[in-house]
Each structure stands twice: as structure tokens, then as C-alpha cells.
Predicted model as a PDB file, atoms N, CA, C, CB and O in Angstrom, pLDDT in the B-factor column:
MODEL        1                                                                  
ATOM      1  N   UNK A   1      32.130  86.594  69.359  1.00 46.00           N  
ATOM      2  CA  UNK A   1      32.911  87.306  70.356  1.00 46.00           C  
ATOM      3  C   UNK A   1      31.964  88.227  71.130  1.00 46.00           C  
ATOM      4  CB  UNK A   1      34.081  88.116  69.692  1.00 46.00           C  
ATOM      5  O   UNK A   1      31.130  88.870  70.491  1.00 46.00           O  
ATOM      6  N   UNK A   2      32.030  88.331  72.400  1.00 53.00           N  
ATOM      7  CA  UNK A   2      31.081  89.365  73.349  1.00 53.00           C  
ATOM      8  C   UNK A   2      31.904  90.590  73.171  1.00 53.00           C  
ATOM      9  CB  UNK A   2      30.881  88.934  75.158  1.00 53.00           C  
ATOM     10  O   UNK A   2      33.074  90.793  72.849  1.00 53.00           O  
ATOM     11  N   UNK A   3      30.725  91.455  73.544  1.00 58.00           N  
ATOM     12  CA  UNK A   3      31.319  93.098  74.031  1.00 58.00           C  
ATOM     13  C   UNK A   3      32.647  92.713  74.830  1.00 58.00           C  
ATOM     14  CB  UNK A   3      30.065  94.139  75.280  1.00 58.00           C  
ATOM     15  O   UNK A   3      33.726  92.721  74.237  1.00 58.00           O  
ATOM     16  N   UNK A   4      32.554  92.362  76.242  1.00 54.00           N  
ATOM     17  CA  UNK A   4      33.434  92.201  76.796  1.00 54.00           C  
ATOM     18  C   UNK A   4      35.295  92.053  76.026  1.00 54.00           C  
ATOM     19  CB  UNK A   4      32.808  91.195  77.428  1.00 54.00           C  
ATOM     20  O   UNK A   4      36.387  92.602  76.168  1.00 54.00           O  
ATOM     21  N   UNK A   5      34.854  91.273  75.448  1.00 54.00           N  
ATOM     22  CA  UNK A   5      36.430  91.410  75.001  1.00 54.00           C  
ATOM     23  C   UNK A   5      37.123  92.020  74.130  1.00 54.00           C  
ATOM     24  CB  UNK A   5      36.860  90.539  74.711  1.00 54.00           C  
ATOM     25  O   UNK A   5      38.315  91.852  73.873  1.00 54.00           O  
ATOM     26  N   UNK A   6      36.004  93.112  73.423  1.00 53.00           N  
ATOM     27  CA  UNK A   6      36.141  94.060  72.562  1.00 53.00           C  
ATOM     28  C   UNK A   6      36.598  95.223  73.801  1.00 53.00           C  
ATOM     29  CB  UNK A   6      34.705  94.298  71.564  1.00 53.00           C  
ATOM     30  O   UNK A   6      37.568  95.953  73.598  1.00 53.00           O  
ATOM     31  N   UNK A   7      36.105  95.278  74.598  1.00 57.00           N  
ATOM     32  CA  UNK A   7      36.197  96.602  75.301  1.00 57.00           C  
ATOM     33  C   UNK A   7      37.121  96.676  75.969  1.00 57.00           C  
ATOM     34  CB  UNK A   7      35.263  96.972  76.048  1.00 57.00           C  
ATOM     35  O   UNK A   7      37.497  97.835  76.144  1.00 57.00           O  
ATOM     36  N   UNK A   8      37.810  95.763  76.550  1.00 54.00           N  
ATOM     37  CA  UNK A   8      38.862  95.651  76.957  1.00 54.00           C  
ATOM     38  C   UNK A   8      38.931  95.600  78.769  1.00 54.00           C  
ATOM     39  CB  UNK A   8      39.527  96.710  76.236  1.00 54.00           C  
ATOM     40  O   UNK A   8      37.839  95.693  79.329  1.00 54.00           O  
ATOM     41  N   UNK A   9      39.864  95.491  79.432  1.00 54.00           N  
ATOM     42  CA  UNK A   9      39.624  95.378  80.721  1.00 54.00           C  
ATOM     43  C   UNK A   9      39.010  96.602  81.522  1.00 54.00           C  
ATOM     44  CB  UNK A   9      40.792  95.002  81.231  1.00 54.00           C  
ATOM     45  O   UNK A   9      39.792  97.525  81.749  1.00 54.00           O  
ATOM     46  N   UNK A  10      37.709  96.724  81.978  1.00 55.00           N  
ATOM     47  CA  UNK A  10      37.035  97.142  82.635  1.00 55.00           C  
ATOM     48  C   UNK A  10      36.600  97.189  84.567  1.00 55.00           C  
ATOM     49  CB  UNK A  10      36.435  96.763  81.877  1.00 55.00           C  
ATOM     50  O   UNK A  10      35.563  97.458  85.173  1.00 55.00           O  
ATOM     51  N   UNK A  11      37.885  96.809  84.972  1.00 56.00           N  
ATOM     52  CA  UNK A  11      37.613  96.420  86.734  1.00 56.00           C  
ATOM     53  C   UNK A  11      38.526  97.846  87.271  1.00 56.00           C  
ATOM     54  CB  UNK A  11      38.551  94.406  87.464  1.00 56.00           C  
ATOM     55  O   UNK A  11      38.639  97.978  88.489  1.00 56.00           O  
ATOM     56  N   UNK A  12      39.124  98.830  86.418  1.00 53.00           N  
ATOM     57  CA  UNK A  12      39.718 100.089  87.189  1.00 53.00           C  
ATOM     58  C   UNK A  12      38.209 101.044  88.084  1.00 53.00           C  
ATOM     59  CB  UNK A  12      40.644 101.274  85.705  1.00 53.00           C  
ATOM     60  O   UNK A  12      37.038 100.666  88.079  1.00 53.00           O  
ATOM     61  N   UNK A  13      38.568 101.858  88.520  1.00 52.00           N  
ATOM     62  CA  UNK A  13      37.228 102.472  88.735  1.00 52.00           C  
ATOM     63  C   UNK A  13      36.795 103.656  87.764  1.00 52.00           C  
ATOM     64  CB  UNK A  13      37.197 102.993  90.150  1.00 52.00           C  
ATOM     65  O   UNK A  13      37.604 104.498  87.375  1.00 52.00           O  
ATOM     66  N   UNK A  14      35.948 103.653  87.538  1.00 50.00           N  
ATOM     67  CA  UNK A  14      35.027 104.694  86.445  1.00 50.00           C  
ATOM     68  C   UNK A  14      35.945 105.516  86.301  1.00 50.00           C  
ATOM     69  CB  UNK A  14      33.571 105.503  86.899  1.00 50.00           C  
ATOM     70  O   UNK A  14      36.777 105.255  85.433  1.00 50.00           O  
ATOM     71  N   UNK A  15      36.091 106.707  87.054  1.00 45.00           N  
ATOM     72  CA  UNK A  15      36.707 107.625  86.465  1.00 45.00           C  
ATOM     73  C   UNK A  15      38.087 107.465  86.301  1.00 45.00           C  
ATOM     74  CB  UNK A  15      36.453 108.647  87.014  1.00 45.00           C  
ATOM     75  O   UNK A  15      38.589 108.589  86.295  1.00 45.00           O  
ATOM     76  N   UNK A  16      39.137 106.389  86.133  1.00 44.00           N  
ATOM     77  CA  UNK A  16      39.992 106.421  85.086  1.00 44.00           C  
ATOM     78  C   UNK A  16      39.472 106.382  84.113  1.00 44.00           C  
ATOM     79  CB  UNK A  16      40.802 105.659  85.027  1.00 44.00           C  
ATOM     80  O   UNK A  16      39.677 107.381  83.424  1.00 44.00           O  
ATOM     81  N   UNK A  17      38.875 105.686  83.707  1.00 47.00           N  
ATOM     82  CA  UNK A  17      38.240 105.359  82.629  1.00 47.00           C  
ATOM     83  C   UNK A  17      37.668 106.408  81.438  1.00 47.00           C  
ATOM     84  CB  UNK A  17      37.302 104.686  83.159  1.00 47.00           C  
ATOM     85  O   UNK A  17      37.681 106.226  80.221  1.00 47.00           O  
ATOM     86  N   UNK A  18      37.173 107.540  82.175  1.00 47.00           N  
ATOM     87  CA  UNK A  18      36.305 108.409  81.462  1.00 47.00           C  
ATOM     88  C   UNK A  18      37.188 109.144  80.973  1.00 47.00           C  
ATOM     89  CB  UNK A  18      35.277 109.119  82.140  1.00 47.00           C  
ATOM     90  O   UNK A  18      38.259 109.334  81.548  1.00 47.00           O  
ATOM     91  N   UNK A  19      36.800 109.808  79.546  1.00 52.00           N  
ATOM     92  CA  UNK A  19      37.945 110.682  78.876  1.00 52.00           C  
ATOM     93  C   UNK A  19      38.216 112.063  79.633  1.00 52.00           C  
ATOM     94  CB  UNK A  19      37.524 111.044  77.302  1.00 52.00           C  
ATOM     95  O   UNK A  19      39.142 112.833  79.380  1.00 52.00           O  
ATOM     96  N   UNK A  20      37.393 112.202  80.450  1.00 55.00           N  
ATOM     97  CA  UNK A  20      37.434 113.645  80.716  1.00 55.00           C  
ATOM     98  C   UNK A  20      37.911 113.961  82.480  1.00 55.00           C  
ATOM     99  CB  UNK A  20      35.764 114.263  80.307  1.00 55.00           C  
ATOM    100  O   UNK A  20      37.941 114.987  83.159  1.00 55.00           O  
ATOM    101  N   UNK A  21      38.286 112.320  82.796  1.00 59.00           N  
ATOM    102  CA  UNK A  21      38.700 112.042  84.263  1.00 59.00           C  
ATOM    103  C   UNK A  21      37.390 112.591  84.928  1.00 59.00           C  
ATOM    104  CB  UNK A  21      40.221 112.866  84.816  1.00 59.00           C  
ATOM    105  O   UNK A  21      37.720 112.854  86.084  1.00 59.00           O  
ATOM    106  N   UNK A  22      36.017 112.903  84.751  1.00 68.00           N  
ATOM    107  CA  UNK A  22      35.016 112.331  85.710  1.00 68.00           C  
ATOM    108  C   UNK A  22      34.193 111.161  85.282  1.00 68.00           C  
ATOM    109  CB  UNK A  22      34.096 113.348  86.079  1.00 68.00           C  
ATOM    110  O   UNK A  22      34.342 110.742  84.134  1.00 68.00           O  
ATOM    111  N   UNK A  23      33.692 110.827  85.754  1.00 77.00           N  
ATOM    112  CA  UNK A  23      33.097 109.699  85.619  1.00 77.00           C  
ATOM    113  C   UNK A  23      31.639 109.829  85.199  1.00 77.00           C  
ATOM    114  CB  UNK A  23      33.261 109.019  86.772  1.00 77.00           C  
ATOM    115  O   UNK A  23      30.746 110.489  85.730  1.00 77.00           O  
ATOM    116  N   UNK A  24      31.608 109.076  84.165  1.00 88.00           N  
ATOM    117  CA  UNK A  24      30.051 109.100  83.583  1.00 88.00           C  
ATOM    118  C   UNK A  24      28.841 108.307  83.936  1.00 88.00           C  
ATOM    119  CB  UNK A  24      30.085 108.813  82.326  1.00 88.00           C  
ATOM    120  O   UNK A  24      29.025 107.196  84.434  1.00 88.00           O  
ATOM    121  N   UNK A  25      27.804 108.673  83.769  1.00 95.00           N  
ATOM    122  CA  UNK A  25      26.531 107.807  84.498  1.00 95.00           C  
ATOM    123  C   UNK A  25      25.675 107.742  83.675  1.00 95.00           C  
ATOM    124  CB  UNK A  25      25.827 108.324  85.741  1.00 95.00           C  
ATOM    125  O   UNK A  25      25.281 108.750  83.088  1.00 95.00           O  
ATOM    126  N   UNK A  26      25.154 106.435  83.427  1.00 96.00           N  
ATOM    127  CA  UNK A  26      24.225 106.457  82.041  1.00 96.00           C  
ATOM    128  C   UNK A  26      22.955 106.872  82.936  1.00 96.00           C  
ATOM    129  CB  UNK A  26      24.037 104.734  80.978  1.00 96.00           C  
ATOM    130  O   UNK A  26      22.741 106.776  84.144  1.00 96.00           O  
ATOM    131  N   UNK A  27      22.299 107.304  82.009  1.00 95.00           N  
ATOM    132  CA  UNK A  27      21.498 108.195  81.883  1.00 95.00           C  
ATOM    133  C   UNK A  27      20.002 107.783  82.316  1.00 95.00           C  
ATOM    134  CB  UNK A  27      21.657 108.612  80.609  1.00 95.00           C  
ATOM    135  O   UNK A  27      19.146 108.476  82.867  1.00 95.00           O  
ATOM    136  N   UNK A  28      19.945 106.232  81.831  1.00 96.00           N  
ATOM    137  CA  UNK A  28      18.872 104.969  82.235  1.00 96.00           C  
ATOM    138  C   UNK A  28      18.951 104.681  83.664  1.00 96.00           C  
ATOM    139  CB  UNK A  28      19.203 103.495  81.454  1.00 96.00           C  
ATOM    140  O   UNK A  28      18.073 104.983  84.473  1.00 96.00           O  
ATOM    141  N   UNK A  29      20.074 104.065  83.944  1.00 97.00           N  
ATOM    142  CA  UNK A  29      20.182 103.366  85.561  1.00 97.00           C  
ATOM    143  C   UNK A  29      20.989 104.160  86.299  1.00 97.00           C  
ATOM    144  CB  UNK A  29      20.855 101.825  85.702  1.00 97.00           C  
ATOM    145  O   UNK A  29      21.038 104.003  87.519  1.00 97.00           O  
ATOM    146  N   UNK A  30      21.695 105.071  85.698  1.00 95.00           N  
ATOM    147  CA  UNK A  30      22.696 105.970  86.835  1.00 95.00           C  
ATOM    148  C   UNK A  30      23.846 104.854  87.370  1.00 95.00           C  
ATOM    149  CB  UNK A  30      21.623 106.635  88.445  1.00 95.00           C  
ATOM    150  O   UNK A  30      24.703 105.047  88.232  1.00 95.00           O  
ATOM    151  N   UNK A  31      23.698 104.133  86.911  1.00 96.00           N  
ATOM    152  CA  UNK A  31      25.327 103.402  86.386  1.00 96.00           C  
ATOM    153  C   UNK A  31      26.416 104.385  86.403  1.00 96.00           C  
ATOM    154  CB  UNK A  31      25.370 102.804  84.682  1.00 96.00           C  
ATOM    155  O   UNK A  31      26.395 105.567  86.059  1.00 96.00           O  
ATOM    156  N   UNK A  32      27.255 103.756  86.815  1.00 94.00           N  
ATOM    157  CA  UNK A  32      29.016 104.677  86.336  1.00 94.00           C  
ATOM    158  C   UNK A  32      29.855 103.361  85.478  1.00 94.00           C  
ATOM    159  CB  UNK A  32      30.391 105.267  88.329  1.00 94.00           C  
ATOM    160  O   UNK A  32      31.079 103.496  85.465  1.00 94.00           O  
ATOM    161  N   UNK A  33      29.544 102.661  85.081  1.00 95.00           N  
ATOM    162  CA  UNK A  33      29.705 101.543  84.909  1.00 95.00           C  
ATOM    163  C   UNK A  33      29.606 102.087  83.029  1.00 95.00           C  
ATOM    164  CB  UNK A  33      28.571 100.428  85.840  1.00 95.00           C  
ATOM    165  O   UNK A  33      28.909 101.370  82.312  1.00 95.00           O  
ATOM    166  N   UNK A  34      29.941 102.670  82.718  1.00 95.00           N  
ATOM    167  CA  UNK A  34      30.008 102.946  81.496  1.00 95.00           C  
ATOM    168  C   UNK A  34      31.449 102.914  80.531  1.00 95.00           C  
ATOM    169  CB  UNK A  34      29.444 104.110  81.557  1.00 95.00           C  
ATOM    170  O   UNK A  34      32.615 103.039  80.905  1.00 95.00           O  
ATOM    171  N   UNK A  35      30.871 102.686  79.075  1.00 94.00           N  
ATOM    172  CA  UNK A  35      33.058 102.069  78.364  1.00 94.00           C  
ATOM    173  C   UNK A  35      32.254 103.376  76.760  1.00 94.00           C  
ATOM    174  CB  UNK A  35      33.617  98.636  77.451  1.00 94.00           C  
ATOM    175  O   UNK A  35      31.245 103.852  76.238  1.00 94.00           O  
ATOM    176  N   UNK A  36      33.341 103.307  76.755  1.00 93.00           N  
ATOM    177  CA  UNK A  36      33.444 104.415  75.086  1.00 93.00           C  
ATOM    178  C   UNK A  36      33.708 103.666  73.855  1.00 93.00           C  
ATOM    179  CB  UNK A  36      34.882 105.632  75.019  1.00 93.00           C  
ATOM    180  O   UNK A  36      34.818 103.165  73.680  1.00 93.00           O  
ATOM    181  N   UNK A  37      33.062 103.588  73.257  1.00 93.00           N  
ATOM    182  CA  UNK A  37      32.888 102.784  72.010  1.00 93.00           C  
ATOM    183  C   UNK A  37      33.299 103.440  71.000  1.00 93.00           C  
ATOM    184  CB  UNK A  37      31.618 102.373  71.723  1.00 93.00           C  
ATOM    185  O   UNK A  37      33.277 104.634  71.297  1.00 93.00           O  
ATOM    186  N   UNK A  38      33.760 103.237  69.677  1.00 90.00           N  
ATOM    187  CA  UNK A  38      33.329 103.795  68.488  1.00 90.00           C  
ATOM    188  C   UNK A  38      32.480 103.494  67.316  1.00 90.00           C  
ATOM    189  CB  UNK A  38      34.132 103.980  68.094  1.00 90.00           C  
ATOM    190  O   UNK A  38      32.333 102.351  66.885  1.00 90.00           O  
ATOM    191  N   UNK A  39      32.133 104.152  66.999  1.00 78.00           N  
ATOM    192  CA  UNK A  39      30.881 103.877  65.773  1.00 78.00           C  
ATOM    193  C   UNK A  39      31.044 103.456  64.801  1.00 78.00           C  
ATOM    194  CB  UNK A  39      30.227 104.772  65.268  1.00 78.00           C  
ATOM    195  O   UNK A  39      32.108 102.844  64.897  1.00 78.00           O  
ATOM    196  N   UNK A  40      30.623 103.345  63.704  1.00 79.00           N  
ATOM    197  CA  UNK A  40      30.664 102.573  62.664  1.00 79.00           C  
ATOM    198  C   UNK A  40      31.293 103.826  61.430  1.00 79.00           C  
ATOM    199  CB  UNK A  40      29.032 101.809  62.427  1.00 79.00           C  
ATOM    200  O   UNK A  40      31.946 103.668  60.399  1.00 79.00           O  
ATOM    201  N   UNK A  41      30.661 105.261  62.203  1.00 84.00           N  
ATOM    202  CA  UNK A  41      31.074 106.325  61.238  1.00 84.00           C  
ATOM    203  C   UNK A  41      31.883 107.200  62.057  1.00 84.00           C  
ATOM    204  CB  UNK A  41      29.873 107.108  60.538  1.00 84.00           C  
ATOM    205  O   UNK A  41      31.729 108.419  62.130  1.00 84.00           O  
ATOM    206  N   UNK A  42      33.038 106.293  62.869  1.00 84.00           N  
ATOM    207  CA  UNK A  42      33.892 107.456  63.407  1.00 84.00           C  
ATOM    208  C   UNK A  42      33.398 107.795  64.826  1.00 84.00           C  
ATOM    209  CB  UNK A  42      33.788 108.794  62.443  1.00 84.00           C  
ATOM    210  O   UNK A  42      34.189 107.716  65.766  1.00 84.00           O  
ATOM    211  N   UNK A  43      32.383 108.091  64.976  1.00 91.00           N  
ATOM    212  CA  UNK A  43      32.220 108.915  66.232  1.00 91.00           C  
ATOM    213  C   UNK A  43      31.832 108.226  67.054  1.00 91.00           C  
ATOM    214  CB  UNK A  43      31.436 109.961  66.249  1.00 91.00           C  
ATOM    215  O   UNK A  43      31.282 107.134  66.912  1.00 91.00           O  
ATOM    216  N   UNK A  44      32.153 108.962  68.314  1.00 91.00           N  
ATOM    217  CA  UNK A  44      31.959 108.160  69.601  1.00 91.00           C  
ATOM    218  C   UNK A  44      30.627 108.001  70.282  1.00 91.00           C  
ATOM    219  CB  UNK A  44      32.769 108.713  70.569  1.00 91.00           C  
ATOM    220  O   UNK A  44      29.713 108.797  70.061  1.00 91.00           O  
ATOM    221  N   UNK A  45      30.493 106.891  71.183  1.00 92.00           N  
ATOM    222  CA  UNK A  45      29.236 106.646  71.604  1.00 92.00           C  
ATOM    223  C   UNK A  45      29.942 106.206  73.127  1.00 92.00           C  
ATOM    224  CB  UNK A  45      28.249 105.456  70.597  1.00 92.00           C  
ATOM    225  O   UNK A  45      31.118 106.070  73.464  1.00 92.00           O  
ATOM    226  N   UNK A  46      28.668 106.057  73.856  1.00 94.00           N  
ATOM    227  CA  UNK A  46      28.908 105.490  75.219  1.00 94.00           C  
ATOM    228  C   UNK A  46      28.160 103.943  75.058  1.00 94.00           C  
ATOM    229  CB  UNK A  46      28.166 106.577  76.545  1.00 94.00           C  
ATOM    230  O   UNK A  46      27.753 103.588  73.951  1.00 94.00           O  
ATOM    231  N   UNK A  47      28.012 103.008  76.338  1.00 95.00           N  
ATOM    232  CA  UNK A  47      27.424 102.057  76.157  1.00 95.00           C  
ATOM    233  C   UNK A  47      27.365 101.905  77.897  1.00 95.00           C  
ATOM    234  CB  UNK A  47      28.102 100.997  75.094  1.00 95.00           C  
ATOM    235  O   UNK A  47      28.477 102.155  78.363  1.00 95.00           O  
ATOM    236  N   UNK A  48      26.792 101.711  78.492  1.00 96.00           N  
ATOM    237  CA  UNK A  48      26.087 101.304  79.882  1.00 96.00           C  
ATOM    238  C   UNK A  48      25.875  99.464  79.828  1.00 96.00           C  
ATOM    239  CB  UNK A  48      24.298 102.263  79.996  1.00 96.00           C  
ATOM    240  O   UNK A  48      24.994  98.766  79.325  1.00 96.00           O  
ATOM    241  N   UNK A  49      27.535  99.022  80.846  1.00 96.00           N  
ATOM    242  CA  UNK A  49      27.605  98.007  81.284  1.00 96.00           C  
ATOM    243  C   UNK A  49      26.568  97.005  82.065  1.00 96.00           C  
ATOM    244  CB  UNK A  49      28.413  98.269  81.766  1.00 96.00           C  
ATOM    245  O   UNK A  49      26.263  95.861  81.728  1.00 96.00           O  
ATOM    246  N   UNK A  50      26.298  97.445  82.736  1.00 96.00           N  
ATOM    247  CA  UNK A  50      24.994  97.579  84.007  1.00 96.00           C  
ATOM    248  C   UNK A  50      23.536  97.365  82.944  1.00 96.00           C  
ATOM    249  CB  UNK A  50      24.966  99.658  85.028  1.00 96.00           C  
ATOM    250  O   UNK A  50      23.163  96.192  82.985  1.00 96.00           O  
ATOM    251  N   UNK A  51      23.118  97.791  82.502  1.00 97.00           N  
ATOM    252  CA  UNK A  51      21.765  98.045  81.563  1.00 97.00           C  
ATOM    253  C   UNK A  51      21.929  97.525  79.854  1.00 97.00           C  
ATOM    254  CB  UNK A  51      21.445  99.908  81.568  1.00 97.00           C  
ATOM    255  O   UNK A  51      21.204  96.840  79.132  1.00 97.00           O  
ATOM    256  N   UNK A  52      22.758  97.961  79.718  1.00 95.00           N  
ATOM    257  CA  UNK A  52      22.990  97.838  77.863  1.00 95.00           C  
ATOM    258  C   UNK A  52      22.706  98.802  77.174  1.00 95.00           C  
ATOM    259  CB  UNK A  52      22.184  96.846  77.072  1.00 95.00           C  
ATOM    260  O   UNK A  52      22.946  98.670  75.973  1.00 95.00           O  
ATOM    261  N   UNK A  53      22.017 100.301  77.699  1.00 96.00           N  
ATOM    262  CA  UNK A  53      21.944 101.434  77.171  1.00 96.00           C  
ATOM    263  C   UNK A  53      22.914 102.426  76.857  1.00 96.00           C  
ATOM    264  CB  UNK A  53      21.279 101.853  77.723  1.00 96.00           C  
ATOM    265  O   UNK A  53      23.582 103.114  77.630  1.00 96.00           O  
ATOM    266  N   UNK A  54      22.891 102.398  75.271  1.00 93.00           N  
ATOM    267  CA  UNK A  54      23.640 103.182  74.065  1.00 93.00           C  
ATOM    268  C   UNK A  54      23.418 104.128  74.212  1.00 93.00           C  
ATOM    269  CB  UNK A  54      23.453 103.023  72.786  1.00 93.00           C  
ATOM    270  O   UNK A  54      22.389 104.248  74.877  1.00 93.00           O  
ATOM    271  N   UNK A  55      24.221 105.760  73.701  1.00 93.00           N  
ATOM    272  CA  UNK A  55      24.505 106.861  73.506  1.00 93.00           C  
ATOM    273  C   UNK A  55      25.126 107.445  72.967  1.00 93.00           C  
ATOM    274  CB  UNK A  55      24.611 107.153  73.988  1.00 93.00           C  
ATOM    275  O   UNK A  55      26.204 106.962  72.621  1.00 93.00           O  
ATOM    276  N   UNK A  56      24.885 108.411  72.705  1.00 86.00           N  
ATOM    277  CA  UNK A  56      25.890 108.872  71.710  1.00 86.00           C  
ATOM    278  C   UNK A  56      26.307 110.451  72.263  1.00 86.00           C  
ATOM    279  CB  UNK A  56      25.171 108.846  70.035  1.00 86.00           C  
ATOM    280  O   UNK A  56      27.135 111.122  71.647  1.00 86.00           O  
TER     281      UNK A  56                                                      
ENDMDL                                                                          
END                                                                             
């Protein structure tokens, strides 16, 4: 199974998306193109659509 269909539908624009209603920009490419993941221990991470660069 890809990311993609774990993450769920991704075509709204960024900042619905973001928990905090602005919109996030990874940090690598300046992407807004970013989805919220969760971790393996609970906590949240980001992930950069555009690039593939993780965060936490």
C-alpha cells in the first residue's frame, strides 16, 4: 500500500489541512504540500509531499 492512501485525500488547499489553519512549509523545499502523520510512539510528525522530507 503507498503513503497516498494512508493519508487520505489530499487535493483541498494546504491550509485546511493544517491543524492550526495556517499552512505549513517543509522546511527542505518550502513546499506547503505537507500531511500529519502519526508515529509509531504516538506523536506527531509532518511528512513533505513534494520532497519526502520527515519531521517531527
Amino acid at each position: 500500500m503507498s503513503i497516498h492512501g494512508q493519508v487520505g485525500d489530499l487535493s483541498g488547499p494546504p491550509a485546511a489541512r493544517a491543524t492550526s489553519g495556517v499552512a505549513l512549509q517543509c522546511p527542505a523545499c518550502g513546499s506547503s504540500h505537507v500531511a500529519q502523520v502519526l508515529g509509531d510512539n504516538g506523536g506527531v510528525s509532518f511528512v513533505c509531499t513534494a520532497c519526502g522530507r520527515s519531521w517531527s
